[in-house]
N, C-alpha and C positions, 0 to 999 in steps of 0.2 A: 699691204701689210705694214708697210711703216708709218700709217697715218690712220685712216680709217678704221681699221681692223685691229688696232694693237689695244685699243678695252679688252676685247673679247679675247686676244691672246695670251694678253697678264691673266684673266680668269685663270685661263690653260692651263697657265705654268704655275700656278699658286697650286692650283690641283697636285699638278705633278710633282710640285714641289715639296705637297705635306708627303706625298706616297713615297717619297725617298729619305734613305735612312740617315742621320745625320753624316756617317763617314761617307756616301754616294755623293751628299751636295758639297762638301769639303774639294773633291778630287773628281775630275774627270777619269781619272784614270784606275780608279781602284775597282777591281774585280771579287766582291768579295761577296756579292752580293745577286748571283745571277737570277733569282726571278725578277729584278727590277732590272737587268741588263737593256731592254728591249725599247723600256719606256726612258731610260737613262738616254740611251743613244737616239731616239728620237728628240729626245729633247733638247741634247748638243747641237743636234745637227741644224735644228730651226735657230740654234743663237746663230751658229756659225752664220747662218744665211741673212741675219737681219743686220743693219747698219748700225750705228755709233750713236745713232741722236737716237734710236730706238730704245740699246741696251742701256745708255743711258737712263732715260726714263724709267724702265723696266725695273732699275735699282730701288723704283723707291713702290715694288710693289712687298716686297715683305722683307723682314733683318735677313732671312734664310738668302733670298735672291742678291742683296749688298752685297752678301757675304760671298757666294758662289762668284757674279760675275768681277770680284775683286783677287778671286782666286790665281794664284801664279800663274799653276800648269792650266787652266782655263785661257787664260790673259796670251799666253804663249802658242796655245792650241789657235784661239782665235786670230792674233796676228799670221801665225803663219796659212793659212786658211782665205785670209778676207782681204782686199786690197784696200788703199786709200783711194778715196773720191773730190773731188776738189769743191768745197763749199764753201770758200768767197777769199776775197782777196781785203789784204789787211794797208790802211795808207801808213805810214807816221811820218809826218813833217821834219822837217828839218828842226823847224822854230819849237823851242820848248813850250811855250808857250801856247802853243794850237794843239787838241788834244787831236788822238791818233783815231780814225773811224777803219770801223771795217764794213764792207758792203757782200753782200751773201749774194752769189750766184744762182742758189735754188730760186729763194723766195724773191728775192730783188729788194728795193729800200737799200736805207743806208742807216746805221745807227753806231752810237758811243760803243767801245768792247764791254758789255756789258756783262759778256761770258765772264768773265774772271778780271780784267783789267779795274773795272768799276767800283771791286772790293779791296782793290791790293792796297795794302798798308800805305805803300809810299808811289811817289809819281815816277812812272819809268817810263824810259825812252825804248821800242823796238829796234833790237840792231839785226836779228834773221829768226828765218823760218823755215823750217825742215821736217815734213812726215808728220807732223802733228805738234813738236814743240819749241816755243819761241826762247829765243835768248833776249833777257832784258835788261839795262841799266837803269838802277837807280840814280835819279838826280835829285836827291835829297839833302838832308846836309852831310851823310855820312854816305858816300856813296857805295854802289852792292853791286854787283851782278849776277843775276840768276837763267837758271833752265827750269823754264814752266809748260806745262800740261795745260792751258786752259779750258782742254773740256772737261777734264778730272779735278780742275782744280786744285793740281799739287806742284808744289814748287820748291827747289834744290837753290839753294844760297851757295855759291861757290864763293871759294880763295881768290883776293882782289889778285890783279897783273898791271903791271906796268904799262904808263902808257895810256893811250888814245883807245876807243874800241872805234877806230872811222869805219873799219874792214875787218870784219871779222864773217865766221862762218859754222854753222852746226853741222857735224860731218852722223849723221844717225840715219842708219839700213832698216827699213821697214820689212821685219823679217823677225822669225820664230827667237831665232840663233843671238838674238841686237835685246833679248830680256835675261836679266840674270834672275835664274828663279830663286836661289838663295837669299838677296835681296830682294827681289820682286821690284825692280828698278833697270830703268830702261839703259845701255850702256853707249855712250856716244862720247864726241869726243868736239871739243872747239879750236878753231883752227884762226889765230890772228897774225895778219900782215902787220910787219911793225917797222920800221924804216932802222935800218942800223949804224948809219953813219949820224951822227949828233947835230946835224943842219936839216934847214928846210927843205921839206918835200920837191926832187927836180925830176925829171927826167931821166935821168941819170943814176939816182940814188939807187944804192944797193939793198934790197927788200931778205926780209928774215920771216920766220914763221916762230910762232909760238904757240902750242900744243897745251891743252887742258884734256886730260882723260877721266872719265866716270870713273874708272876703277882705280886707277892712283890717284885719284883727287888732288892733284896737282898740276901747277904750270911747268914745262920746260920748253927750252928751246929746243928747236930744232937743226940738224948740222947742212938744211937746203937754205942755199940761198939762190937770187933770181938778181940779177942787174935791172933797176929801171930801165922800162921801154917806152913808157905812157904812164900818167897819172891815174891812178883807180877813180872811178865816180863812188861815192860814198856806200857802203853798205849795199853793194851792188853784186852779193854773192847768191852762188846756189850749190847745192852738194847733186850730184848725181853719181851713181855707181861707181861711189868707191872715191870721186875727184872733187873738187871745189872748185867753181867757176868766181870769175869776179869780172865784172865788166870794163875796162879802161877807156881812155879816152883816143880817140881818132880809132885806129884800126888793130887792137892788141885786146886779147882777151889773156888774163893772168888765170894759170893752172897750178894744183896744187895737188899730186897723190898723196892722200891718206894715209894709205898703206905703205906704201913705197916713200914716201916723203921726197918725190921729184918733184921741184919746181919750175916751170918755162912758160915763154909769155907763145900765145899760137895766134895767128890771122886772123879776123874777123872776114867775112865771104867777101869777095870783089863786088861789090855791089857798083862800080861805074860812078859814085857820086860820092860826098863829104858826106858823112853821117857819123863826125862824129859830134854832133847838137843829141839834142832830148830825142829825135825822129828813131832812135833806135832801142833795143832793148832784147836781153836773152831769156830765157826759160828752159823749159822741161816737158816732154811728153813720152812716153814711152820707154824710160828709162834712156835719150838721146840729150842734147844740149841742141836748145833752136837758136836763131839770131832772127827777129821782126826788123823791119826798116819799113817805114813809112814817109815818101816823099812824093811833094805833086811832081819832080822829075822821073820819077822809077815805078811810082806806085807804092803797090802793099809785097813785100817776097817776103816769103820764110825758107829758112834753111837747117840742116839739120845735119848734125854730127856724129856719128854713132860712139866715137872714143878721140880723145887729144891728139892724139899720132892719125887718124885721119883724116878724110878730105871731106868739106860743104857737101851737101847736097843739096838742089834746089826743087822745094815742097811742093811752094804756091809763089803762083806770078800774077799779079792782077794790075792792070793799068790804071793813074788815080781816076780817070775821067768813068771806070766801070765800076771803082771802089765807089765816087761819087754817085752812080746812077743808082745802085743796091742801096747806099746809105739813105737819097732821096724819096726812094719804095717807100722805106719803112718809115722816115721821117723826113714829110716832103715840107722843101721850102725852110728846112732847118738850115744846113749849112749855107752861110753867105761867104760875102768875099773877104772879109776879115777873120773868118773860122781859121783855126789851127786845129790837126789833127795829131793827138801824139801816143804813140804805144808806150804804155805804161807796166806792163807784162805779159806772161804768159805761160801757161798751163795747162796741158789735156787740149790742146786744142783752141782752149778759149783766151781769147786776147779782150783786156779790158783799154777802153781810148777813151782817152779828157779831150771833151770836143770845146776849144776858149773861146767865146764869143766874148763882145764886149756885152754882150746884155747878160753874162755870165758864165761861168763853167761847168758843165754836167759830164756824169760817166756812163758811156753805154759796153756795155758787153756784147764782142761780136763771135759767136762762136762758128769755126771756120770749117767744121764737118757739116753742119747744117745747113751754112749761111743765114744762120738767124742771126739780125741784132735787135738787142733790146737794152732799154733806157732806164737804168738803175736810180741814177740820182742825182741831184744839184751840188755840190762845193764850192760853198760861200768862201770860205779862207784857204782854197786848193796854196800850198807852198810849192812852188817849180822843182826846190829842190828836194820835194818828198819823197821816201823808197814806197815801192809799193812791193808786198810779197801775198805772193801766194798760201792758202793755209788750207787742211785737211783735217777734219778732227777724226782724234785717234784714244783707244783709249790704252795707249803705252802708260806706264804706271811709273813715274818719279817718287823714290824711296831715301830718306837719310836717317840709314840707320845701317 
Protein backbone atom coordinates (compact mmCIF):
# COMPACT_ATOMS: atom_id res chain seq x y z
CA UNK A 1 0.00 0.00 0.00
CA UNK A 2 2.64 2.48 0.34
CA UNK A 3 4.05 2.23 -3.07
CA UNK A 4 2.40 0.31 -5.55
CA UNK A 5 -1.24 0.70 -4.59
CA UNK A 6 -1.39 4.36 -3.39
CA UNK A 7 -2.85 5.61 -7.18
CA UNK A 8 -5.65 3.53 -6.68
CA UNK A 9 -5.93 4.64 -2.98
CA UNK A 10 -5.98 8.41 -3.61
CA UNK A 11 -8.88 7.57 -6.28
CA UNK A 12 -10.49 5.96 -2.87
CA UNK A 13 -10.24 8.79 -0.73
CA UNK A 14 -11.13 11.65 -3.38
CA UNK A 15 -14.27 9.63 -3.60
CA UNK A 16 -14.80 9.52 -0.03
CA UNK A 17 -13.67 12.51 0.25
CA UNK A 18 -16.34 14.43 -2.15
CA UNK A 19 -19.27 12.09 -0.03
CA UNK A 20 -18.31 13.86 3.17
CA UNK A 21 -19.69 16.96 4.31
CA UNK A 22 -17.44 19.89 4.78
CA UNK A 23 -17.85 19.97 8.80
CA UNK A 24 -16.86 15.58 8.71
CA UNK A 25 -13.60 16.48 6.67
CA UNK A 26 -12.72 19.51 9.15
CA UNK A 27 -12.92 17.05 12.53
CA UNK A 28 -12.33 13.56 13.00
CA UNK A 29 -14.38 13.81 15.77
CA UNK A 30 -17.68 15.46 14.92
CA UNK A 31 -20.76 13.36 15.18
CA UNK A 32 -23.14 15.20 13.44
CA UNK A 33 -23.60 13.57 10.67
CA UNK A 34 -24.38 9.62 11.22
CA UNK A 35 -25.11 8.34 7.78
CA UNK A 36 -21.64 9.17 6.78
CA UNK A 37 -20.42 7.84 10.29
CA UNK A 38 -19.46 4.32 8.65
CA UNK A 39 -17.48 5.49 5.66
CA UNK A 40 -15.86 8.40 7.96
CA UNK A 41 -14.50 5.88 10.28
CA UNK A 42 -13.28 3.59 7.61
CA UNK A 43 -11.55 6.00 6.20
CA UNK A 44 -9.67 7.24 9.44
CA UNK A 45 -8.80 4.17 10.10
CA UNK A 46 -6.81 3.46 6.59
CA UNK A 47 -4.92 6.96 7.36
CA UNK A 48 -4.10 5.76 10.67
CA UNK A 49 -2.57 2.67 9.08
CA UNK A 50 -0.55 4.18 6.35
CA UNK A 51 2.96 5.88 6.97
CA UNK A 52 4.36 9.56 6.64
CA UNK A 53 5.89 9.47 3.06
CA UNK A 54 2.29 8.11 2.04
CA UNK A 55 0.06 10.73 3.82
CA UNK A 56 2.49 12.93 2.75
CA UNK A 57 1.88 12.45 -0.78
CA UNK A 58 -1.72 11.96 -0.42
CA UNK A 59 -1.78 15.89 0.53
CA UNK A 60 -1.48 16.88 -2.82
CA UNK A 61 -4.41 14.75 -3.92
CA UNK A 62 -7.27 17.48 -3.51
CA UNK A 63 -7.27 21.25 -1.24
CA UNK A 64 -10.20 18.95 0.84
CA UNK A 65 -7.35 16.14 1.86
CA UNK A 66 -4.23 19.30 2.72
CA UNK A 67 -6.78 20.36 4.54
CA UNK A 68 -8.05 17.25 6.67
CA UNK A 69 -4.47 15.57 7.02
CA UNK A 70 -3.26 19.17 8.50
CA UNK A 71 -6.04 19.05 10.83
CA UNK A 72 -5.06 19.23 14.62
CA UNK A 73 -7.33 16.67 16.15
CA UNK A 74 -6.43 14.40 13.08
CA UNK A 75 -2.60 15.19 13.53
CA UNK A 76 -3.09 14.24 17.28
CA UNK A 77 -5.35 11.25 16.55
CA UNK A 78 -2.66 9.88 14.19
CA UNK A 79 0.48 10.42 16.48
CA UNK A 80 -1.04 8.81 19.23
CA UNK A 81 -2.07 5.82 16.89
CA UNK A 82 1.24 5.30 14.69
CA UNK A 83 4.76 4.87 15.79
CA UNK A 84 7.91 6.35 14.25
CA UNK A 85 10.06 4.21 11.90
CA UNK A 86 13.68 5.01 11.28
CA UNK A 87 14.40 6.07 7.61
CA UNK A 88 18.07 7.04 7.46
CA UNK A 89 20.50 8.43 9.30
CA UNK A 90 21.63 12.29 8.85
CA UNK A 91 25.92 13.00 8.79
CA UNK A 92 26.84 16.87 9.41
CA UNK A 93 30.46 17.61 9.72
CA UNK A 94 32.20 19.27 11.80
CA UNK A 95 33.80 21.50 9.05
CA UNK A 96 31.41 24.23 7.90
CA UNK A 97 32.33 24.11 4.97
CA UNK A 98 31.42 20.22 3.96
CA UNK A 99 27.80 20.20 3.41
CA UNK A 100 25.77 17.78 5.62
CA UNK A 101 24.44 14.38 3.61
CA UNK A 102 21.82 12.11 4.78
CA UNK A 103 21.81 8.40 3.61
CA UNK A 104 18.08 6.55 3.78
CA UNK A 105 18.06 3.15 5.22
CA UNK A 106 14.84 2.01 3.05
CA UNK A 107 16.18 2.82 -0.30
CA UNK A 108 19.90 3.01 0.24
CA UNK A 109 22.23 5.83 -1.91
CA UNK A 110 23.24 8.79 -0.28
CA UNK A 111 22.25 12.39 -1.32
CA UNK A 112 22.27 16.46 -0.28
CA UNK A 113 19.10 16.95 2.37
CA UNK A 114 17.21 17.72 -0.17
CA UNK A 115 13.93 17.27 1.93
CA UNK A 116 13.97 20.67 3.30
CA UNK A 117 17.76 21.69 3.84
CA UNK A 118 18.37 22.48 0.10
CA UNK A 119 15.65 25.26 0.36
CA UNK A 120 16.48 26.96 3.58
CA UNK A 121 17.17 30.58 3.28
CA UNK A 122 20.46 30.36 5.03
CA UNK A 123 23.40 27.81 5.64
CA UNK A 124 22.88 25.79 9.00
CA UNK A 125 24.77 23.59 10.96
CA UNK A 126 22.78 20.24 12.47
CA UNK A 127 23.28 20.19 16.21
CA UNK A 128 20.17 17.16 17.15
CA UNK A 129 17.56 15.07 16.20
CA UNK A 130 14.71 13.80 17.99
CA UNK A 131 11.14 11.97 16.68
CA UNK A 132 11.14 13.79 13.62
CA UNK A 133 12.50 17.19 14.34
CA UNK A 134 16.02 18.70 13.97
CA UNK A 135 17.49 21.72 15.74
CA UNK A 136 19.47 24.01 13.58
CA UNK A 137 22.18 26.80 13.57
CA UNK A 138 22.41 29.24 11.44
CA UNK A 139 25.83 30.30 10.35
CA UNK A 140 25.09 33.11 8.43
CA UNK A 141 25.92 36.55 9.09
CA UNK A 142 23.23 36.97 11.57
CA UNK A 143 23.25 34.00 13.34
CA UNK A 144 19.55 31.93 14.29
CA UNK A 145 18.51 28.90 15.79
CA UNK A 146 15.63 27.01 14.80
CA UNK A 147 13.17 23.81 15.49
CA UNK A 148 12.34 22.24 11.93
CA UNK A 149 9.99 19.54 10.60
CA UNK A 150 11.71 18.72 7.45
CA UNK A 151 9.26 16.51 6.28
CA UNK A 152 6.37 19.33 6.73
CA UNK A 153 8.46 21.69 5.92
CA UNK A 154 7.96 24.05 8.75
CA UNK A 155 10.23 25.79 10.80
CA UNK A 156 10.02 27.81 14.53
CA UNK A 157 12.92 30.65 14.74
CA UNK A 158 13.56 30.69 18.44
CA UNK A 159 15.18 33.53 20.93
CA UNK A 160 19.21 33.45 20.47
CA UNK A 161 20.98 32.00 24.05
CA UNK A 162 24.14 32.57 25.15
CA UNK A 163 26.94 30.78 24.46
CA UNK A 164 28.36 27.89 22.27
CA UNK A 165 25.54 25.17 20.95
CA UNK A 166 28.63 22.25 21.23
CA UNK A 167 25.96 20.17 23.29
CA UNK A 168 22.82 20.78 23.14
CA UNK A 169 19.67 18.40 22.93
CA UNK A 170 15.76 18.28 21.64
CA UNK A 171 13.80 16.73 24.67
CA UNK A 172 10.22 15.97 22.40
CA UNK A 173 7.66 12.53 23.38
CA UNK A 174 6.24 11.18 20.41
CA UNK A 175 2.95 10.87 21.66
CA UNK A 176 -0.86 12.28 21.28
CA UNK A 177 -0.42 14.50 24.76
CA UNK A 178 3.50 16.34 23.10
CA UNK A 179 0.66 18.46 20.34
CA UNK A 180 -1.09 21.38 21.57
CA UNK A 181 -4.21 21.53 19.63
CA UNK A 182 -4.83 25.16 20.25
CA UNK A 183 -1.75 25.91 18.48
CA UNK A 184 -1.59 22.97 16.32
CA UNK A 185 2.26 22.95 17.27
CA UNK A 186 4.28 20.31 18.53
CA UNK A 187 5.50 21.09 22.44
CA UNK A 188 9.20 20.24 23.26
CA UNK A 189 11.56 21.67 25.06
CA UNK A 190 15.92 22.25 24.37
CA UNK A 191 18.10 21.23 26.69
CA UNK A 192 21.93 22.96 26.57
CA UNK A 193 25.12 22.06 28.46
CA UNK A 194 26.91 25.28 29.08
CA UNK A 195 30.06 25.38 31.22
CA UNK A 196 29.55 27.78 34.22
CA UNK A 197 32.76 28.69 35.46
CA UNK A 198 34.35 31.44 32.83
CA UNK A 199 37.63 29.21 31.75
CA UNK A 200 38.21 26.63 29.57
CA UNK A 201 36.61 23.45 29.21
CA UNK A 202 38.59 20.71 31.98
CA UNK A 203 37.57 17.99 33.54
CA UNK A 204 36.77 19.32 36.33
CA UNK A 205 34.48 22.22 35.35
CA UNK A 206 31.27 22.68 36.78
CA UNK A 207 28.40 21.94 33.82
CA UNK A 208 24.92 23.97 34.11
CA UNK A 209 21.82 23.41 31.88
CA UNK A 210 19.94 25.77 30.11
CA UNK A 211 16.27 25.20 29.26
CA UNK A 212 14.29 26.56 26.12
CA UNK A 213 10.39 25.51 26.42
CA UNK A 214 7.65 25.65 23.29
CA UNK A 215 5.36 27.07 25.49
CA UNK A 216 7.15 29.86 27.28
CA UNK A 217 9.23 30.49 24.43
CA UNK A 218 12.01 31.34 26.32
CA UNK A 219 15.59 30.41 27.82
CA UNK A 220 16.16 29.79 31.51
CA UNK A 221 18.50 28.23 33.47
CA UNK A 222 18.21 25.62 35.21
CA UNK A 223 19.01 25.27 39.26
CA UNK A 224 21.01 21.46 38.30
CA UNK A 225 24.29 21.36 38.13
CA UNK A 226 26.66 18.21 37.46
CA UNK A 227 30.67 18.63 38.30
CA UNK A 228 32.86 17.66 35.26
CA UNK A 229 33.77 13.97 35.05
CA UNK A 230 34.89 13.76 31.25
CA UNK A 231 34.66 16.05 28.42
CA UNK A 232 31.34 15.69 26.13
CA UNK A 233 32.30 14.71 22.39
CA UNK A 234 30.43 17.31 20.39
CA UNK A 235 26.73 17.14 19.85
CA UNK A 236 26.63 13.70 21.03
CA UNK A 237 23.08 13.73 22.67
CA UNK A 238 19.89 11.66 22.49
CA UNK A 239 16.47 12.28 24.40
CA UNK A 240 14.97 8.94 25.54
CA UNK A 241 11.91 8.65 27.96
CA UNK A 242 11.86 11.60 29.52
CA UNK A 243 16.26 11.83 29.85
CA UNK A 244 18.93 13.29 27.65
CA UNK A 245 21.93 11.24 26.92
CA UNK A 246 25.25 12.84 25.95
CA UNK A 247 28.15 10.90 25.26
CA UNK A 248 31.61 11.69 27.17
CA UNK A 249 34.88 10.84 26.80
CA UNK A 250 36.68 7.68 28.38
CA UNK A 251 34.04 5.96 30.40
CA UNK A 252 31.14 8.66 31.59
CA UNK A 253 27.89 9.17 29.94
CA UNK A 254 26.24 12.70 31.05
CA UNK A 255 22.33 12.51 32.17
CA UNK A 256 20.03 15.05 32.18
CA UNK A 257 16.02 14.53 33.69
CA UNK A 258 13.69 16.65 31.78
CA UNK A 259 11.18 16.44 34.13
CA UNK A 260 12.88 16.17 37.17
CA UNK A 261 15.94 18.57 36.14
CA UNK A 262 18.55 15.90 37.81
CA UNK A 263 21.81 15.92 36.56
CA UNK A 264 24.72 13.07 37.08
CA UNK A 265 27.26 11.69 35.03
CA UNK A 266 26.66 7.22 35.05
CA UNK A 267 29.24 4.37 33.66
CA UNK A 268 29.54 3.49 30.53
CA UNK A 269 29.42 -0.80 30.48
CA UNK A 270 32.81 -2.47 31.61
CA UNK A 271 33.66 -3.35 28.31
CA UNK A 272 37.57 -4.78 29.41
CA UNK A 273 39.29 -2.38 27.01
CA UNK A 274 39.93 1.66 26.19
CA UNK A 275 37.11 2.89 24.07
CA UNK A 276 37.22 5.88 24.77
CA UNK A 277 38.46 6.63 20.66
CA UNK A 278 35.75 6.89 17.83
CA UNK A 279 35.19 2.57 18.37
CA UNK A 280 32.21 3.60 20.34
CA UNK A 281 28.84 5.08 20.26
CA UNK A 282 25.26 5.24 22.04
CA UNK A 283 21.65 5.01 20.68
CA UNK A 284 18.03 4.09 21.18
CA UNK A 285 15.86 1.16 20.47
CA UNK A 286 12.91 0.39 22.35
CA UNK A 287 12.51 3.13 24.20
CA UNK A 288 16.24 1.90 26.31
CA UNK A 289 19.71 3.87 25.91
CA UNK A 290 22.31 1.19 23.92
CA UNK A 291 26.20 1.60 24.14
CA UNK A 292 27.95 -0.08 20.59
CA UNK A 293 31.90 -0.65 20.92
CA UNK A 294 33.50 -1.93 18.29
CA UNK A 295 37.11 -3.35 18.63
CA UNK A 296 39.49 -6.13 17.06
CA UNK A 297 40.21 -6.80 20.89
CA UNK A 298 36.37 -7.44 22.23
CA UNK A 299 34.55 -7.48 18.95
CA UNK A 300 31.21 -6.07 18.16
CA UNK A 301 28.81 -5.94 22.24
CA UNK A 302 25.84 -3.90 22.51
CA UNK A 303 24.33 -3.12 25.76
CA UNK A 304 21.47 -1.80 26.96
CA UNK A 305 19.91 0.26 29.75
CA UNK A 306 16.43 0.29 30.68
CA UNK A 307 16.66 3.76 32.92
CA UNK A 308 19.90 6.06 34.56
CA UNK A 309 19.60 4.45 37.99
CA UNK A 310 20.05 1.08 36.44
CA UNK A 311 22.44 -1.49 35.45
CA UNK A 312 24.02 -2.58 31.53
CA UNK A 313 22.84 -5.28 30.16
CA UNK A 314 24.66 -7.25 27.68
CA UNK A 315 22.49 -7.78 24.12
CA UNK A 316 25.00 -8.93 21.54
CA UNK A 317 28.50 -10.35 21.84
CA UNK A 318 30.18 -11.17 18.75
CA UNK A 319 34.00 -11.89 18.26
CA UNK A 320 35.85 -9.49 15.56
CA UNK A 321 37.22 -12.48 13.67
CA UNK A 322 33.13 -13.74 13.34
CA UNK A 323 32.09 -9.96 12.82
CA UNK A 324 34.95 -10.33 10.08
CA UNK A 325 33.71 -13.68 8.63
CA UNK A 326 29.78 -12.11 8.15
CA UNK A 327 31.24 -8.89 6.89
CA UNK A 328 33.40 -11.16 4.20
CA UNK A 329 29.95 -13.15 3.14
CA UNK A 330 28.47 -10.15 1.97
CA UNK A 331 31.52 -8.39 0.89
CA UNK A 332 34.32 -10.71 0.18
CA UNK A 333 37.88 -9.40 -0.04
CA UNK A 334 36.73 -5.99 1.08
CA UNK A 335 38.19 -5.53 4.26
CA UNK A 336 42.11 -5.42 4.25
CA UNK A 337 44.65 -4.93 6.79
CA UNK A 338 44.61 -1.30 6.83
CA UNK A 339 40.41 -1.15 7.00
CA UNK A 340 39.09 0.55 10.18
CA UNK A 341 35.81 -0.36 11.41
CA UNK A 342 33.83 2.47 13.24
CA UNK A 343 30.18 2.51 14.77
CA UNK A 344 28.87 5.70 13.92
CA UNK A 345 25.30 5.11 15.49
CA UNK A 346 22.38 3.41 16.39
CA UNK A 347 18.70 2.90 16.00
CA UNK A 348 15.97 0.08 16.12
CA UNK A 349 18.58 -2.20 15.84
CA UNK A 350 20.35 -0.92 12.91
CA UNK A 351 24.04 0.23 13.31
CA UNK A 352 25.45 2.20 10.41
CA UNK A 353 29.78 1.64 10.11
CA UNK A 354 32.39 3.91 8.07
CA UNK A 355 34.49 1.03 6.81
CA UNK A 356 38.25 3.72 5.98
CA UNK A 357 40.30 2.11 3.49
CA UNK A 358 42.87 4.03 2.09
CA UNK A 359 41.45 3.55 -1.43
CA UNK A 360 38.53 5.38 0.35
CA UNK A 361 35.59 5.65 2.87
CA UNK A 362 32.08 3.99 2.41
CA UNK A 363 29.03 3.32 4.87
CA UNK A 364 27.34 0.03 5.23
CA UNK A 365 24.42 -0.52 7.23
CA UNK A 366 24.31 -3.52 9.41
CA UNK A 367 21.09 -4.42 10.73
CA UNK A 368 21.65 -6.63 13.82
CA UNK A 369 17.90 -8.47 14.02
CA UNK A 370 18.50 -9.79 10.54
CA UNK A 371 22.18 -9.97 10.24
CA UNK A 372 21.85 -8.31 6.95
CA UNK A 373 24.57 -5.76 5.86
CA UNK A 374 24.25 -3.77 3.12
CA UNK A 375 26.39 -0.98 1.42
CA UNK A 376 24.89 2.37 1.14
CA UNK A 377 27.49 4.58 -0.02
CA UNK A 378 31.02 6.12 -0.69
CA UNK A 379 32.20 9.50 1.49
CA UNK A 380 34.65 11.36 -0.39
CA UNK A 381 35.14 14.21 2.31
CA UNK A 382 33.92 11.81 5.54
CA UNK A 383 35.20 14.58 8.62
CA UNK A 384 36.22 12.12 11.73
CA UNK A 385 34.76 14.56 13.77
CA UNK A 386 31.21 14.33 12.23
CA UNK A 387 27.87 13.64 14.31
CA UNK A 388 25.85 11.26 12.81
CA UNK A 389 21.94 11.27 14.08
CA UNK A 390 19.39 9.17 13.55
CA UNK A 391 16.01 10.72 11.91
CA UNK A 392 12.27 9.50 11.59
CA UNK A 393 10.01 11.42 9.49
CA UNK A 394 7.04 12.63 11.22
CA UNK A 395 4.34 14.71 10.58
CA UNK A 396 4.24 16.69 14.20
CA UNK A 397 3.17 20.14 13.02
CA UNK A 398 5.52 23.31 14.04
CA UNK A 399 3.24 26.42 14.41
CA UNK A 400 4.32 30.34 15.30
CA UNK A 401 1.49 31.67 15.97
Amino acid sequence: MEHSSLGSLSKRLRRFASRLPESRRCSASNRQVPERELDADILYNILFRLGVRSLTRLKCVCKGWLHNLGNPIFLKNYVQKSALSLTGFIFQPDQFLIPSSYIQVETGGTKMWEMFLSDFPEDVFILASCNGLLCLFSISEEPALYVCNPTSKQCLKLPPSRGEYESIGIAFDYEGGSIDIATNSAKFKLVKVVNIQPVIFTDSTELGFEIYSSETRSWRMSNATCEGGARLKKNKGIYIRGALYWLGTCIKILVFDVQTELACWILRPRTGIDTCSSSSCIGESNGALHYVALTETSGLRLWSLEHYFGEWTLECSMSFDDFKEKFERTFPNYLVDDSTVIPLGFKDWVLPLLVRRERGDHVIVYDLKNGKMTWRCSLKDYDPDATVFSHSMSLVPLNDE
